[in-house]
PyMOL Python script that loads the backbone (N, CA, C, O; Angstrom):
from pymol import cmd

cmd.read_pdbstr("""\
ATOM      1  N   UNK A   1      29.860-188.353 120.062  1.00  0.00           N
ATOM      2  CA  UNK A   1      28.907-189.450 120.143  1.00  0.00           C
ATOM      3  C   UNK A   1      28.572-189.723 121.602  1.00  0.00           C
ATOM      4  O   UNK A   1      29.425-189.521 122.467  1.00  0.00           O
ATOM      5  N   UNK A   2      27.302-190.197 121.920  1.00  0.00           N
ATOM      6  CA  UNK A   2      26.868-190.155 123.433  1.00  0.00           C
ATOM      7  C   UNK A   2      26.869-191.588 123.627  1.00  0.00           C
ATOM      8  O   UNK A   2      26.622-192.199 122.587  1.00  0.00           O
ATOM      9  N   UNK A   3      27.081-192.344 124.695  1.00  0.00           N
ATOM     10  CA  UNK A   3      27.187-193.618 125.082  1.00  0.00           C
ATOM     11  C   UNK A   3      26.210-194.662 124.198  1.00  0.00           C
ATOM     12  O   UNK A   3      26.610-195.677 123.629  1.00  0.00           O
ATOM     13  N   UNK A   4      24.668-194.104 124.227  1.00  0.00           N
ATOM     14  CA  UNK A   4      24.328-194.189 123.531  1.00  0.00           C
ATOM     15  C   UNK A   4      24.303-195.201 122.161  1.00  0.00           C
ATOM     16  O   UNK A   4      24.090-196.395 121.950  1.00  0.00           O
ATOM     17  N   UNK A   5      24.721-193.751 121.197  1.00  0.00           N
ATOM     18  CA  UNK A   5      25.212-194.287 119.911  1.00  0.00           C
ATOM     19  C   UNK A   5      26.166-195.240 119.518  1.00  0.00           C
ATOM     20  O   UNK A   5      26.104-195.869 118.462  1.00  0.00           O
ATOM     21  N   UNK A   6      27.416-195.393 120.716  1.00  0.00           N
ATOM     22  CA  UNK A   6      28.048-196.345 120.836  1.00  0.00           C
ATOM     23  C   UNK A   6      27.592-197.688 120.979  1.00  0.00           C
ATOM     24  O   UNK A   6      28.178-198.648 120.478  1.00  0.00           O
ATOM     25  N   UNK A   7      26.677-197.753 121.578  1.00  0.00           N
ATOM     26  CA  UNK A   7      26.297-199.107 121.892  1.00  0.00           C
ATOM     27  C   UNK A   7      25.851-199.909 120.743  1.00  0.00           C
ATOM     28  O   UNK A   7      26.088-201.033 120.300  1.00  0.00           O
ATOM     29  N   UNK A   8      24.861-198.554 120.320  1.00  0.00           N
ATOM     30  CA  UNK A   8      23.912-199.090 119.410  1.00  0.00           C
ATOM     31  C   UNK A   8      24.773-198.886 117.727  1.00  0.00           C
ATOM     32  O   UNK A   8      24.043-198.808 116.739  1.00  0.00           O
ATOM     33  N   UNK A   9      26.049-198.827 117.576  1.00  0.00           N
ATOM     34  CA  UNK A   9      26.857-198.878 116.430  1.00  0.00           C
ATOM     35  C   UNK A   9      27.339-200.015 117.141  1.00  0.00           C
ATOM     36  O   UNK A   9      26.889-201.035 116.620  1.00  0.00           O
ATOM     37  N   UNK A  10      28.021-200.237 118.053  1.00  0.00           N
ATOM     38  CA  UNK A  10      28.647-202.134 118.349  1.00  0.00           C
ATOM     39  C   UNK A  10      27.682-203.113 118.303  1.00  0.00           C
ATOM     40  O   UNK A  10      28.064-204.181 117.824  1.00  0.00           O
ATOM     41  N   UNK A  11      26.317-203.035 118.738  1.00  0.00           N
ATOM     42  CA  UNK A  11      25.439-204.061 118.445  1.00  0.00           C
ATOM     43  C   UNK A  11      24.613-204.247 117.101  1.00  0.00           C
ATOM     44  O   UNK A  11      23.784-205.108 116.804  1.00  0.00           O
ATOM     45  N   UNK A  12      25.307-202.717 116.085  1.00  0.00           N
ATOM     46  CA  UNK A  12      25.060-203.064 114.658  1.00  0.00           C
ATOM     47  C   UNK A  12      26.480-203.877 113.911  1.00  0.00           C
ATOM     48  O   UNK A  12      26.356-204.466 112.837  1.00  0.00           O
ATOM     49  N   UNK A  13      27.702-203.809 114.590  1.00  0.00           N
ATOM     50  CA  UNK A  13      28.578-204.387 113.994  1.00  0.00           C
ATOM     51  C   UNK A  13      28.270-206.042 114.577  1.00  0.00           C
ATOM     52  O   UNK A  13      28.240-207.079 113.914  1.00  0.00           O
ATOM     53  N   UNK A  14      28.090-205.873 115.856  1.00  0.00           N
ATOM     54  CA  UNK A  14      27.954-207.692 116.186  1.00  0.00           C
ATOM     55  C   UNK A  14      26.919-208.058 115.295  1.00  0.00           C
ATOM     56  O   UNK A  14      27.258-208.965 114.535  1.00  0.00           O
ATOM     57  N   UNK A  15      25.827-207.664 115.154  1.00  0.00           N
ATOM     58  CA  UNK A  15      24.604-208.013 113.925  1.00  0.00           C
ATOM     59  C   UNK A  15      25.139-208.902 113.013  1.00  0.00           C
ATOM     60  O   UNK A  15      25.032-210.128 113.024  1.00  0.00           O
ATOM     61  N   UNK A  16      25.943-207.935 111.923  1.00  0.00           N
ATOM     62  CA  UNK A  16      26.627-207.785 111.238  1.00  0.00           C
ATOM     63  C   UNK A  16      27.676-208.962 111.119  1.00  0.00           C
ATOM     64  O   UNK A  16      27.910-209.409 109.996  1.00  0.00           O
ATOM     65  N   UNK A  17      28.041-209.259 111.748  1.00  0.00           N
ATOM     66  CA  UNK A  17      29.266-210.237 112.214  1.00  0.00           C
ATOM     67  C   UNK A  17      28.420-211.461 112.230  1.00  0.00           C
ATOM     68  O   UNK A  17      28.607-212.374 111.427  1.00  0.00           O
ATOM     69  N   UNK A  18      27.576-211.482 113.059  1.00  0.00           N
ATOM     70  CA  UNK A  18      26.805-212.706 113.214  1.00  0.00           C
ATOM     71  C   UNK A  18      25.881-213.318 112.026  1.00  0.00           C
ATOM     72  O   UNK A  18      25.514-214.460 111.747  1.00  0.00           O
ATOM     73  N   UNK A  19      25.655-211.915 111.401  1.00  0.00           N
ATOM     74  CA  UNK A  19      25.079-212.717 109.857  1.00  0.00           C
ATOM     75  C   UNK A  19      25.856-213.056 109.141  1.00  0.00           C
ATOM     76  O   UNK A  19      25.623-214.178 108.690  1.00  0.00           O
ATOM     77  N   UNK A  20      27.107-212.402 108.641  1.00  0.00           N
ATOM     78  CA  UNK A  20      28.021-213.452 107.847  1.00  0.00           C
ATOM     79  C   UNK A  20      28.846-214.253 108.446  1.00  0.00           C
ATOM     80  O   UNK A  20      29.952-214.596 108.030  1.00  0.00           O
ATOM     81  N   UNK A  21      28.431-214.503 109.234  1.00  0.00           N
ATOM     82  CA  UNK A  21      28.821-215.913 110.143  1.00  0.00           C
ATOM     83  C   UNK A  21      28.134-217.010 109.788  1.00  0.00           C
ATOM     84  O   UNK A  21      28.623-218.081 109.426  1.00  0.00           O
ATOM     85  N   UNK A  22      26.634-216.652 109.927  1.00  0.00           N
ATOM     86  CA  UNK A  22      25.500-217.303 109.467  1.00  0.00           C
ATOM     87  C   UNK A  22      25.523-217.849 107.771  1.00  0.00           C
ATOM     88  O   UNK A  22      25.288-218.923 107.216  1.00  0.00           O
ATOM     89  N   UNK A  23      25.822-216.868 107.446  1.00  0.00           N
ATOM     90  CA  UNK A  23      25.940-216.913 105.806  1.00  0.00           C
ATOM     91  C   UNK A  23      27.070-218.067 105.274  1.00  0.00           C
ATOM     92  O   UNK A  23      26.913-218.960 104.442  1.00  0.00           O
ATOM     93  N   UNK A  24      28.212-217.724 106.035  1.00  0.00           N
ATOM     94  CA  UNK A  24      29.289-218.462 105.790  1.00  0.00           C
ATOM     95  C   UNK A  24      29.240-219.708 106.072  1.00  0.00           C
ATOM     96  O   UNK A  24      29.805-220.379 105.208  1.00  0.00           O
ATOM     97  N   UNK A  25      28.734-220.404 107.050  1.00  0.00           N
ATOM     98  CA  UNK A  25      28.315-221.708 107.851  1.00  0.00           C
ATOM     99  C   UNK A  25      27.233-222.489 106.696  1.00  0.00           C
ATOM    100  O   UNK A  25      27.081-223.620 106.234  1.00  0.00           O
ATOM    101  N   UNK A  26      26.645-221.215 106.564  1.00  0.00           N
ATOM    102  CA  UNK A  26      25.255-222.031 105.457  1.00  0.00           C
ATOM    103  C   UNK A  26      26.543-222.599 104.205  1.00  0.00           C
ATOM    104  O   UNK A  26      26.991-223.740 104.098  1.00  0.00           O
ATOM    105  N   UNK A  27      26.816-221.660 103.570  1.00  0.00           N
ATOM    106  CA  UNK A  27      27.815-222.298 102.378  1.00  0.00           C
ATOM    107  C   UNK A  27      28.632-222.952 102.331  1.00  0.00           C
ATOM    108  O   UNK A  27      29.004-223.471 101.279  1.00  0.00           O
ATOM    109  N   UNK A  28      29.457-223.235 104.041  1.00  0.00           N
ATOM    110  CA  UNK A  28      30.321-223.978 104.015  1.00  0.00           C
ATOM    111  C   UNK A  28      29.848-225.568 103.400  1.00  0.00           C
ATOM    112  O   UNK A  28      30.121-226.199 102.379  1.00  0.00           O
ATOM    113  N   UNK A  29      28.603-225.938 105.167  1.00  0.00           N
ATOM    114  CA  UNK A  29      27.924-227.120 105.369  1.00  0.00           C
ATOM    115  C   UNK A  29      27.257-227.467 104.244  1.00  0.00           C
ATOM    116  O   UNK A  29      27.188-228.683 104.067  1.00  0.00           O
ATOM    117  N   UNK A  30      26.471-226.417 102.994  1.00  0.00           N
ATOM    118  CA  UNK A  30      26.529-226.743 101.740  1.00  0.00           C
ATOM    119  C   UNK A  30      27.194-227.713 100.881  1.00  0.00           C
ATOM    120  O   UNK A  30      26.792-228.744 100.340  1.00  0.00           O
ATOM    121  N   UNK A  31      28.589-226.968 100.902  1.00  0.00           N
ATOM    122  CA  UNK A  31      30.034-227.688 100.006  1.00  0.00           C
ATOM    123  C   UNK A  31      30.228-229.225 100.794  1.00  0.00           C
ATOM    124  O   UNK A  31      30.121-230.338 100.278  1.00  0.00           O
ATOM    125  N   UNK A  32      30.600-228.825 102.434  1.00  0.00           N
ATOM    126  CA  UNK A  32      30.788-230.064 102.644  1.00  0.00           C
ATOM    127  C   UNK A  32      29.820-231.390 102.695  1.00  0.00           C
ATOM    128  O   UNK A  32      30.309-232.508 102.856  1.00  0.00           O
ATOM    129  N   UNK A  33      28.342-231.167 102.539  1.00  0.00           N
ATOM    130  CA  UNK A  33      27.360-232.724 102.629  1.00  0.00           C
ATOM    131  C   UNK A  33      26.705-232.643 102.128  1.00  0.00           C
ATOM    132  O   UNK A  33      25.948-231.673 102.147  1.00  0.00           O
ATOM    133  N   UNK A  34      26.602-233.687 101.327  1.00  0.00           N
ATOM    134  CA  UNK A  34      25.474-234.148 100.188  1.00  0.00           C
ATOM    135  C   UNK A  34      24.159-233.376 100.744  1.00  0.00           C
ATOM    136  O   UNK A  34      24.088-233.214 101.963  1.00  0.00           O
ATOM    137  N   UNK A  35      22.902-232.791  99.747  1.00  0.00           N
ATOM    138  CA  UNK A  35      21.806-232.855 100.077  1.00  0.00           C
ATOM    139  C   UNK A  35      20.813-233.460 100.714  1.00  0.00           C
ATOM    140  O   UNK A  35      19.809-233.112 101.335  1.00  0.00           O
ATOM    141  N   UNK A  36      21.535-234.828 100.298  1.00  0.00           N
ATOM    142  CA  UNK A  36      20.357-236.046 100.555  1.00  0.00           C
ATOM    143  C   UNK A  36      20.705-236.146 102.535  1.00  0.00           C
ATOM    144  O   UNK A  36      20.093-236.525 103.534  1.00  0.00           O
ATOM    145  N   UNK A  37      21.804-235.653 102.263  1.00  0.00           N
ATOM    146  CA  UNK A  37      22.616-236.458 103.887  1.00  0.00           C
ATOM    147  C   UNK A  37      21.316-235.211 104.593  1.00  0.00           C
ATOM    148  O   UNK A  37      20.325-235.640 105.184  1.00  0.00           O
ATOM    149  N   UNK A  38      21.482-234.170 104.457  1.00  0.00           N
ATOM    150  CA  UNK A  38      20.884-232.817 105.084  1.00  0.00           C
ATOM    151  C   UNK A  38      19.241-232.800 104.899  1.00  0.00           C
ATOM    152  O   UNK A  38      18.520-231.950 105.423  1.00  0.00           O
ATOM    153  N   UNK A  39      18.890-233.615 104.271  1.00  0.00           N
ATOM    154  CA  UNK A  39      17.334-233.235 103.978  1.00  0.00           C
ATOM    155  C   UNK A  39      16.728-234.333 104.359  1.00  0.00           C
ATOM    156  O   UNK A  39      15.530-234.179 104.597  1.00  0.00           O
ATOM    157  N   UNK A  40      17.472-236.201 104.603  1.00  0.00           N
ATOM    158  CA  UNK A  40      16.519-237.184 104.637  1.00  0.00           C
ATOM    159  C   UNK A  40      17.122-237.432 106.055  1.00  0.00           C
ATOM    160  O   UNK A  40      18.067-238.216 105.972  1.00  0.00           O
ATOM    161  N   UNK A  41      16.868-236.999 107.373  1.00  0.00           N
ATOM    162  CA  UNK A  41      17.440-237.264 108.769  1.00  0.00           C
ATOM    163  C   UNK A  41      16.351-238.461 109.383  1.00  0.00           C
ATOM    164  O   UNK A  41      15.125-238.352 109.415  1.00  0.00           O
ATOM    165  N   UNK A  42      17.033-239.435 109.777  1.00  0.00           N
ATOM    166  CA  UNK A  42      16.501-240.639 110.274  1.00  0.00           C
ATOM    167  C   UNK A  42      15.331-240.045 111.049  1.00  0.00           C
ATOM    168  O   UNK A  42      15.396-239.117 111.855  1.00  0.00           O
ATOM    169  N   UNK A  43      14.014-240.880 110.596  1.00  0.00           N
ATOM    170  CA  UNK A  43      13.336-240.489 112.043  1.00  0.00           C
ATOM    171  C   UNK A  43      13.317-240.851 113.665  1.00  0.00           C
ATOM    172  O   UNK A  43      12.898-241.993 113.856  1.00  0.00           O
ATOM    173  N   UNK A  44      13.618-240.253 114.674  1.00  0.00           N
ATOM    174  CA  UNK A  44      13.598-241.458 115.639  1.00  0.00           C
ATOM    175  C   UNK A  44      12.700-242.110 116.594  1.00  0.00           C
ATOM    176  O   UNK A  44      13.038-242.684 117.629  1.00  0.00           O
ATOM    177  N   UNK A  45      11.090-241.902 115.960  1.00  0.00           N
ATOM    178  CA  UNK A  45      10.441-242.476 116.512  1.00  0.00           C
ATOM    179  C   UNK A  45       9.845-243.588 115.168  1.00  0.00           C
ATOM    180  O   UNK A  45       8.845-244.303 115.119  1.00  0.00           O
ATOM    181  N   UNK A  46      10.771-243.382 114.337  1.00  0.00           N
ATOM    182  CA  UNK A  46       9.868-244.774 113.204  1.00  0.00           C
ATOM    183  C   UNK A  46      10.901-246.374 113.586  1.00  0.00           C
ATOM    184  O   UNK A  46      12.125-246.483 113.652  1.00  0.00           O
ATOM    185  N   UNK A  47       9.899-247.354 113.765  1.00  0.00           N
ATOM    186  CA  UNK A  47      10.390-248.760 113.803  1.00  0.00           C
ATOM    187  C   UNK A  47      10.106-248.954 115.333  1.00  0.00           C
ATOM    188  O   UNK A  47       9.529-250.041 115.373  1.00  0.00           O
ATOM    189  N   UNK A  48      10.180-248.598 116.283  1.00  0.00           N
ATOM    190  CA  UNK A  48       9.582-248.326 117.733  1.00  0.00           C
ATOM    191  C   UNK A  48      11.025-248.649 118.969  1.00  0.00           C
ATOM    192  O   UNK A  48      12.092-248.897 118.407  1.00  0.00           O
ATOM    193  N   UNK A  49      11.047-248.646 120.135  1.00  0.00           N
ATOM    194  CA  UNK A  49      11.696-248.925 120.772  1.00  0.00           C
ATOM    195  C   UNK A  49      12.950-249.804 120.386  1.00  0.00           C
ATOM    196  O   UNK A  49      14.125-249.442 120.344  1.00  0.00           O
ATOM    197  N   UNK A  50      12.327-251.254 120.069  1.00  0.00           N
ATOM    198  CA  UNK A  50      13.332-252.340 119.878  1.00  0.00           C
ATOM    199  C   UNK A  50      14.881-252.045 119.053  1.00  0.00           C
ATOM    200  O   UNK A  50      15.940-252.606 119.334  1.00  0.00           O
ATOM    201  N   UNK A  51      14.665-250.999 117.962  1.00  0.00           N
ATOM    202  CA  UNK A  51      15.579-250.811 117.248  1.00  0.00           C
ATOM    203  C   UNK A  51      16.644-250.154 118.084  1.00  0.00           C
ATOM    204  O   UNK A  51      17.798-250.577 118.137  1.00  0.00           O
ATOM    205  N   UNK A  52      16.126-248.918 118.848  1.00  0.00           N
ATOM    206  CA  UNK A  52      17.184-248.510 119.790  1.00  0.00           C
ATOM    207  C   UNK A  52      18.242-249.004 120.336  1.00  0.00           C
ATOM    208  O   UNK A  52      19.414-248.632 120.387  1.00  0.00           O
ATOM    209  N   UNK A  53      17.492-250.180 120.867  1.00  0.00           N
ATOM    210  CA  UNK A  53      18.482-251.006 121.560  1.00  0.00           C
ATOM    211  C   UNK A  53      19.347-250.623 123.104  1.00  0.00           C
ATOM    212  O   UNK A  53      20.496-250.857 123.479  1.00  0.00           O
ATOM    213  N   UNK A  54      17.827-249.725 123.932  1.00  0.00           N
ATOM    214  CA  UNK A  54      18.048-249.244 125.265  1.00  0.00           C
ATOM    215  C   UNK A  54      17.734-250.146 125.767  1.00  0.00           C
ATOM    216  O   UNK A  54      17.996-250.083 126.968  1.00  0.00           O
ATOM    217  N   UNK A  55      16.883-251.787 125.235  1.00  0.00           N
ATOM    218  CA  UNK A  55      16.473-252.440 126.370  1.00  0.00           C
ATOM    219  C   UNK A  55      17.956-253.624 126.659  1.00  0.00           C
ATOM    220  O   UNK A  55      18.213-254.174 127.730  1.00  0.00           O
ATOM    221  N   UNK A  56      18.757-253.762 125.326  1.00  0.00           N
ATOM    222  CA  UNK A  56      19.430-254.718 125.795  1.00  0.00           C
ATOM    223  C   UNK A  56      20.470-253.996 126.085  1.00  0.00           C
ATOM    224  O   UNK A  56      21.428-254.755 126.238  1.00  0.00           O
ATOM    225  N   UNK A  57      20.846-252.596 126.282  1.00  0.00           N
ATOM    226  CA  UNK A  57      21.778-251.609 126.894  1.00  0.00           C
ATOM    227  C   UNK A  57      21.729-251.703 128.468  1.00  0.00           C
ATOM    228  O   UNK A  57      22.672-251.762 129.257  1.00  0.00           O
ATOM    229  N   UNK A  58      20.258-251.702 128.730  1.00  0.00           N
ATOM    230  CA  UNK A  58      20.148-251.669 130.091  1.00  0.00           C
ATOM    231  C   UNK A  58      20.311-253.133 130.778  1.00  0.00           C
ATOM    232  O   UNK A  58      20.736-253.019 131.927  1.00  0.00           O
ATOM    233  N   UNK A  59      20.089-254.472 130.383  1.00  0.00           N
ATOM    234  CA  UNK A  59      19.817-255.274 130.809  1.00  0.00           C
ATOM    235  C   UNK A  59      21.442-256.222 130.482  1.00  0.00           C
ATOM    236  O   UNK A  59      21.971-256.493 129.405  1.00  0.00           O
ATOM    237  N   UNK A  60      21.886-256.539 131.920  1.00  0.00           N
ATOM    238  CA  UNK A  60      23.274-257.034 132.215  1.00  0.00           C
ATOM    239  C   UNK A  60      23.505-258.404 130.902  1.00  0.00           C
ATOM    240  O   UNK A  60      22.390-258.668 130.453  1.00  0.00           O
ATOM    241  N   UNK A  61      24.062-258.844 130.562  1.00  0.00           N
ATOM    242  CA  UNK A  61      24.315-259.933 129.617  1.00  0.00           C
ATOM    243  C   UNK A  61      24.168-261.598 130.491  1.00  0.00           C
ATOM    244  O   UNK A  61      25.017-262.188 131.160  1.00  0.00           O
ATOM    245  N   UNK A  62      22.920-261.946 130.190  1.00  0.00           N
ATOM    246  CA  UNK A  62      22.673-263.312 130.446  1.00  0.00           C
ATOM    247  C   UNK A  62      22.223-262.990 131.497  1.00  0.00           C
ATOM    248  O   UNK A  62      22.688-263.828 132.270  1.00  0.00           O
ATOM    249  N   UNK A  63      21.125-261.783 132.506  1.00  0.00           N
ATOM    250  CA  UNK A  63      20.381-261.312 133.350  1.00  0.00           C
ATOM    251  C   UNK A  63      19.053-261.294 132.649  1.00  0.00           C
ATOM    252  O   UNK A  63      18.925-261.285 131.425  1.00  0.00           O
ATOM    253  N   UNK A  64      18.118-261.288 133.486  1.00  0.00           N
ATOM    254  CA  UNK A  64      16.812-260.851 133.213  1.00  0.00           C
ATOM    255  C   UNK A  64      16.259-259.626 133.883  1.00  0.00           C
ATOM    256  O   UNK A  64      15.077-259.321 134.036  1.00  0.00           O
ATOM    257  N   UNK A  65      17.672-258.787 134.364  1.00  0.00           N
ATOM    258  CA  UNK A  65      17.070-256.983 134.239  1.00  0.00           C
ATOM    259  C   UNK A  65      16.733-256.605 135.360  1.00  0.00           C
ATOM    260  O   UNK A  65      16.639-255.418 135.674  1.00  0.00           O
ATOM    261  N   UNK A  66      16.343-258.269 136.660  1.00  0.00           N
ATOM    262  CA  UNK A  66      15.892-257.824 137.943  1.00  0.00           C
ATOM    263  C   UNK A  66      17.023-257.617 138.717  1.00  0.00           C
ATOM    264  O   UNK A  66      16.798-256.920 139.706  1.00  0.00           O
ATOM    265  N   UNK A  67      18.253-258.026 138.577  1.00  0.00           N
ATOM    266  CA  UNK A  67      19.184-257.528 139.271  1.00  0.00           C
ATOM    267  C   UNK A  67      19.358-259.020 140.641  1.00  0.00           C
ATOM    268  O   UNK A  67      19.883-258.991 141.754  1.00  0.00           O
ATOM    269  N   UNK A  68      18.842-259.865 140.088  1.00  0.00           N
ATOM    270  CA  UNK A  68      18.890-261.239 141.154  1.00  0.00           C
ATOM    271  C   UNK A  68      19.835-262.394 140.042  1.00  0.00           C
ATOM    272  O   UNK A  68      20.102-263.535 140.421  1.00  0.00           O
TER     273      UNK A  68
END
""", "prot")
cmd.dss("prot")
cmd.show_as("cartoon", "prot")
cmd.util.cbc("prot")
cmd.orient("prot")
């Protein structure tokens, strides 16, 4: 076998490896979570900023944010 063929038989076994890796992960995360959990993902731009709650993250407790 020429260097070659070597390579290109290890980067058919990593292939290989990496799809039932793939495969296996899919069926695991299957078993372990509900459908609903996997298919209905919060949106995070619905309800707007306020819900976040970066403005009262950023702003010191009983400050008004200017830093005086």
């Amino acid at each position: 076998m020429s260097v070659v063929a070597i390579i290109e038989t290890i980067a058919w076994l990593l292939s290989a490896v990496i799809a039932a890796w793939i495969v296996l992960d899919v069926v695991r995360v299957g078993r372990r979570y509900d459908e609903a959990t996997l298919v209905n993902a919060p949106d995070p731009l619905e309800g707007g900023p306020a819900d976040t709650g970066a403005v009262a993250a950023a702003t010191p407790p009983g400050g008004d944010g200017t830093g005086r």
